[in-house]
C-alpha positions as semicolon CSV with decimal commas, in nm:
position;residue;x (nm);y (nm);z (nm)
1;X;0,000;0,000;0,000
2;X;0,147;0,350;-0,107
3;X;0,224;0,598;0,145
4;X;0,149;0,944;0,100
5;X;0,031;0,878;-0,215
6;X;-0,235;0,873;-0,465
7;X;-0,359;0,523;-0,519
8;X;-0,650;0,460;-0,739
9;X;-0,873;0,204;-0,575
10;X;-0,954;-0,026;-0,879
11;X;-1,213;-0,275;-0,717
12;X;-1,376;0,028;-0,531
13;X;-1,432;0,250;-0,851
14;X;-1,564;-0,056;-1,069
15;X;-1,790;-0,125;-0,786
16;X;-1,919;0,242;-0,710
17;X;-1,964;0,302;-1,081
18;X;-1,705;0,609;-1,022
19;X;-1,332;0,683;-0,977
20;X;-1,236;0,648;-0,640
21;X;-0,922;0,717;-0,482
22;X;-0,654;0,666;-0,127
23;X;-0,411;0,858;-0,010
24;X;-0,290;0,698;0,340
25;X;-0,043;0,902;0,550
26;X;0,172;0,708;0,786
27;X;0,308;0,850;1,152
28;X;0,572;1,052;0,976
29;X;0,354;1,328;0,882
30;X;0,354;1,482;0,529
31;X;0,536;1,691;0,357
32;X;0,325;1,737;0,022
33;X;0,033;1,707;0,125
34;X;-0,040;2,053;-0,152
35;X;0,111;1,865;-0,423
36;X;-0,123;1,573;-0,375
37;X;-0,451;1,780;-0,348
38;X;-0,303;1,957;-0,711
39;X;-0,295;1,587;-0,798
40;X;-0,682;1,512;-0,705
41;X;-0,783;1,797;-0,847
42;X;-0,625;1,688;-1,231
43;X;-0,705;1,365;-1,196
44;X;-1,095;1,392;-1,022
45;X;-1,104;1,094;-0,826
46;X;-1,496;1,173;-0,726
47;X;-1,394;1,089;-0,357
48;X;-1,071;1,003;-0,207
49;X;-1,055;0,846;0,079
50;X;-0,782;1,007;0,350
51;X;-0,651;0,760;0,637
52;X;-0,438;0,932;0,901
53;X;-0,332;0,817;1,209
54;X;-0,538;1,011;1,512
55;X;-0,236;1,082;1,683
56;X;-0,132;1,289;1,422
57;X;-0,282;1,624;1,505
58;X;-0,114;1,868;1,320
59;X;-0,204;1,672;0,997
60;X;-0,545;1,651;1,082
61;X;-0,580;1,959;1,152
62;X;-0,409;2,047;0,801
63;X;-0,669;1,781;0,606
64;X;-0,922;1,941;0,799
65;X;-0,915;2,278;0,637
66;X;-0,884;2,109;0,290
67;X;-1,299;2,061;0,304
68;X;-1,216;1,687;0,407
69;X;-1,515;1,513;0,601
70;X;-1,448;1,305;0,901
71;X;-1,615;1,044;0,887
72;X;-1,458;0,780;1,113
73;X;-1,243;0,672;1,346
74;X;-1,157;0,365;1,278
75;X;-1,041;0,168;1,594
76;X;-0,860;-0,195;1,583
77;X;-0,923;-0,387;1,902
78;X;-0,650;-0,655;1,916
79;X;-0,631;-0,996;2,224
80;X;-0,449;-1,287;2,252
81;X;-0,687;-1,591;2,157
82;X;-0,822;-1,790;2,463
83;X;-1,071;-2,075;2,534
84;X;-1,390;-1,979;2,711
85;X;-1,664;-2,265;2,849
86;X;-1,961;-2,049;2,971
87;X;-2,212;-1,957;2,706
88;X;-2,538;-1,850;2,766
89;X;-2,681;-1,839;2,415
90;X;-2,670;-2,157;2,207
91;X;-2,383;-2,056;1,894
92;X;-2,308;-2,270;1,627
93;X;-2,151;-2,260;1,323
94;X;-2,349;-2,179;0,977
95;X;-2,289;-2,400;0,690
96;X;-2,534;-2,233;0,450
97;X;-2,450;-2,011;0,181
98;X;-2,769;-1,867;0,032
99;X;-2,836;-1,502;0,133
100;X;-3,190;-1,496;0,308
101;X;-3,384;-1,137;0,369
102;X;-3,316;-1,181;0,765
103;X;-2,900;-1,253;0,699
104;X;-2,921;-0,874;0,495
105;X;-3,115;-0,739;0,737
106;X;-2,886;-0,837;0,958
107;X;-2,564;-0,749;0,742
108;X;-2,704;-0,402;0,743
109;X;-2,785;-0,330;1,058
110;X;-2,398;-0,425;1,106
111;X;-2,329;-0,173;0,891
112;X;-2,496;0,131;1,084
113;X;-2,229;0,344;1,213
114;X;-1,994;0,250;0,875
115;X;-1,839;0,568;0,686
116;X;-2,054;0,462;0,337
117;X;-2,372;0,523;0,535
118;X;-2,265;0,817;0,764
119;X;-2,158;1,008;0,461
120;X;-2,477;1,184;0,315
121;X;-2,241;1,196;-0,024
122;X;-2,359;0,820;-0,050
123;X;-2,699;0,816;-0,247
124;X;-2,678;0,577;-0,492
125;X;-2,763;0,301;-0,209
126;X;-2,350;0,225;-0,183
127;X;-2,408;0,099;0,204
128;X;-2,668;-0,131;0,119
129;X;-2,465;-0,252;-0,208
130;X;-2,142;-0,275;-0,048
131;X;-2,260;-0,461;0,261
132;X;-2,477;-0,706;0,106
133;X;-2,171;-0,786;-0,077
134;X;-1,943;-0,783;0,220
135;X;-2,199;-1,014;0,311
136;X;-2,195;-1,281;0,051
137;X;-1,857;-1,319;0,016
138;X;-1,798;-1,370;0,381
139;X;-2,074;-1,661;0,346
140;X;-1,921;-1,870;0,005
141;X;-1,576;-1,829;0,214
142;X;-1,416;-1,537;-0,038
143;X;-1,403;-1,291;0,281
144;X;-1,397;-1,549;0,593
145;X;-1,328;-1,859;0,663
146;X;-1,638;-1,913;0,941
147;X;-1,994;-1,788;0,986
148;X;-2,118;-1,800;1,357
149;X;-2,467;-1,761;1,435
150;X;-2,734;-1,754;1,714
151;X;-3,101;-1,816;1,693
152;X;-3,409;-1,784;1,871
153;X;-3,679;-2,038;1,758
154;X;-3,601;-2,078;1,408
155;X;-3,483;-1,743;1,298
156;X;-3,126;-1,654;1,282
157;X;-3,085;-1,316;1,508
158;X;-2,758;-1,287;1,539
159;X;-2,425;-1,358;1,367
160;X;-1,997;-1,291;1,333
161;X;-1,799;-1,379;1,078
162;X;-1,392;-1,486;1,133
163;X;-1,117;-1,487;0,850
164;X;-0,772;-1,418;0,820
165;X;-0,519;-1,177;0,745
166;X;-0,176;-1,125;0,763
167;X;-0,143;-1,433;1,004
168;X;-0,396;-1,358;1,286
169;X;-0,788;-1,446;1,343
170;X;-1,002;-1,101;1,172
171;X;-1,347;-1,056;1,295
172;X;-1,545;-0,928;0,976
173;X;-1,948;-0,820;1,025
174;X;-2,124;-0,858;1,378
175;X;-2,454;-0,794;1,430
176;X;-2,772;-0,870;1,661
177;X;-3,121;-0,777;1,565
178;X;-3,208;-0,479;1,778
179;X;-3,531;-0,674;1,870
180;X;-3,259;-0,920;2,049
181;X;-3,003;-0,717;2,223
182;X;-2,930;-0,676;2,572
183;X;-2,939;-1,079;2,614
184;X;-2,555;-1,118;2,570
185;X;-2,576;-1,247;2,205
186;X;-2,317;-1,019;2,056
187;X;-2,034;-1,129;2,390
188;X;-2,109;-1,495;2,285
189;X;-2,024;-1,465;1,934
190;X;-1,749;-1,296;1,997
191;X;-1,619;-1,544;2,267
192;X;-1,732;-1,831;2,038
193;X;-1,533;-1,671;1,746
194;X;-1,213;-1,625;1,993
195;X;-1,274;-2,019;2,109
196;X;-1,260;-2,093;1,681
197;X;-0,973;-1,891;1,639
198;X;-0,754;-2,058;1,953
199;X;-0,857;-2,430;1,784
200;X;-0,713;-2,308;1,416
201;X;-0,398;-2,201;1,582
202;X;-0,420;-1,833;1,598
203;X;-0,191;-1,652;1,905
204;X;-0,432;-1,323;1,820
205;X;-0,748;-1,199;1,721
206;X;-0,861;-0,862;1,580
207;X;-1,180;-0,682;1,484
208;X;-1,218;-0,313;1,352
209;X;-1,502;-0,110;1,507
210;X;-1,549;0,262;1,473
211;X;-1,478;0,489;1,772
212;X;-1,824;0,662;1,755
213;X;-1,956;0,302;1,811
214;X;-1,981;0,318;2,189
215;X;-2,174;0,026;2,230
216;X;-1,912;-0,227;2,022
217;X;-1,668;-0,069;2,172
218;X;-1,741;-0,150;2,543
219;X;-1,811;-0,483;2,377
220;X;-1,503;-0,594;2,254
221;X;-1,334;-0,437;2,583
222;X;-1,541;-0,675;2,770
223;X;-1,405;-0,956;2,592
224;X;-1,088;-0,866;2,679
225;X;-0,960;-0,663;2,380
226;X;-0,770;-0,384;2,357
227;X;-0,698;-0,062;2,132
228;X;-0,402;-0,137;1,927
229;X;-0,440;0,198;1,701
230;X;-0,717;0,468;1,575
231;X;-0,709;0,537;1,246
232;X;-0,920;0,893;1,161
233;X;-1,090;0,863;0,799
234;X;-1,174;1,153;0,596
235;X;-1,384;1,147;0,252
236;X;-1,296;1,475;0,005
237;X;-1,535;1,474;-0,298
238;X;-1,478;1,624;-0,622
């Protein structure tokens, strides 16, 4: 991945049906950031995507000014895997791969405090698009490896997903119907997806949540994670 540096985002542009662009600075600050906004504007990426670490102020500050919208704070809770044996929700792993109207509902609702449906800019239904593909692919195995779910009578009302990348156990989408919540659904999938992730091997586990996410957040910090790093994401349209 390029550092401080344009990068067209191929898969996101064919995707969005428009050019779409990343610039991600690293802790070492940025010393063009001018030349790489004369860049956007010749080459009118529609939006560009900024990533800069939140401890970073000065630069923030700086992409601030340039009419770039905050949109998220992306925050990577990180543990070492462990076994757990007290579950109070029944979890077991789904085998299906056929996208019903309760899984999207779901996959949305995972989806809530994500950038694509913050961002007002959205509104050719990109959330619901890009999520119902995230989706998919998680369930034929392209994105993750497992699909964890919980029921109650026959309706699937909660789920995770686990995969892999760059050597340790990745949490993907994790949702609970809101109808469901407050019955400790979302701490047994997660504990259930830290158990799966200890049997395949992995010393650590991850999952990305955004900061504004208080809920998830206290979540995962139940479970025993911690912040690793806070990554603040800015959109700047064209």
């Amino acid at each position: 991945m390029p550092i401080n540096a344009v990068e067209r985002l191929e898969w996101d542009s064919q995707f969005f049906g428009y050019p779409v662009a990343r610039i991600v600075f690293d802790h070492q600050g940025c010393d063009n950031l001018d030349d790489l906004f004369k860049q956007l504007i010749s080459e009118k990426p529609r939006v560009t995507y900024f990533f800069v670490p939140a401890s970073e102020k000065k630069l923030n500050k700086l992409i601030a000014k340039k009419k770039c919208i905050l949109v998220d704070q992306k925050t990577m809770f990180h543990k070492t895997t462990e076994k757990h044996a007290q579950f109070y929700n029944n979890i077991i792993e789904f085998q299906g791969t056929e996208i019903s109207d309760k899984l999207i509902n779901l996959g949305l609702q995972a989806g809530l405090f994500s950038r694509f449906h913050i961002d007002v800019n959205f509104y050719n239904k990109e959330y619901e698009s890009l999520y119902i593909e995230w989706l998919t692919k998680s369930l034929n195995k392209t994105l993750a490896t497992k699909t964890f779910i919980t029921r109650k009578d026959r309706d699937i009302v909660g789920f995770t997903t686990l995969g892999e990348r760059s050597g340790y156990a990745d949490i993907g989408l994790v949702a609970v119907d809101e109808n469901f919540r407050g019955q400790g659904m979302a701490y047994d999938l997660i504990r259930f997806a830290d158990n799966a992730s200890f049997d395949l091997g992995y010393s650590e586990i991850k999952v990305v949540t955004q900061l504004q996410n208080k809920a998830a957040c206290k979540l995962y910090e139940k479970c025993n994670f911690q912040i690793e790093n806070i990554t603040n994401i800015y959109h700047y349209w064209q």
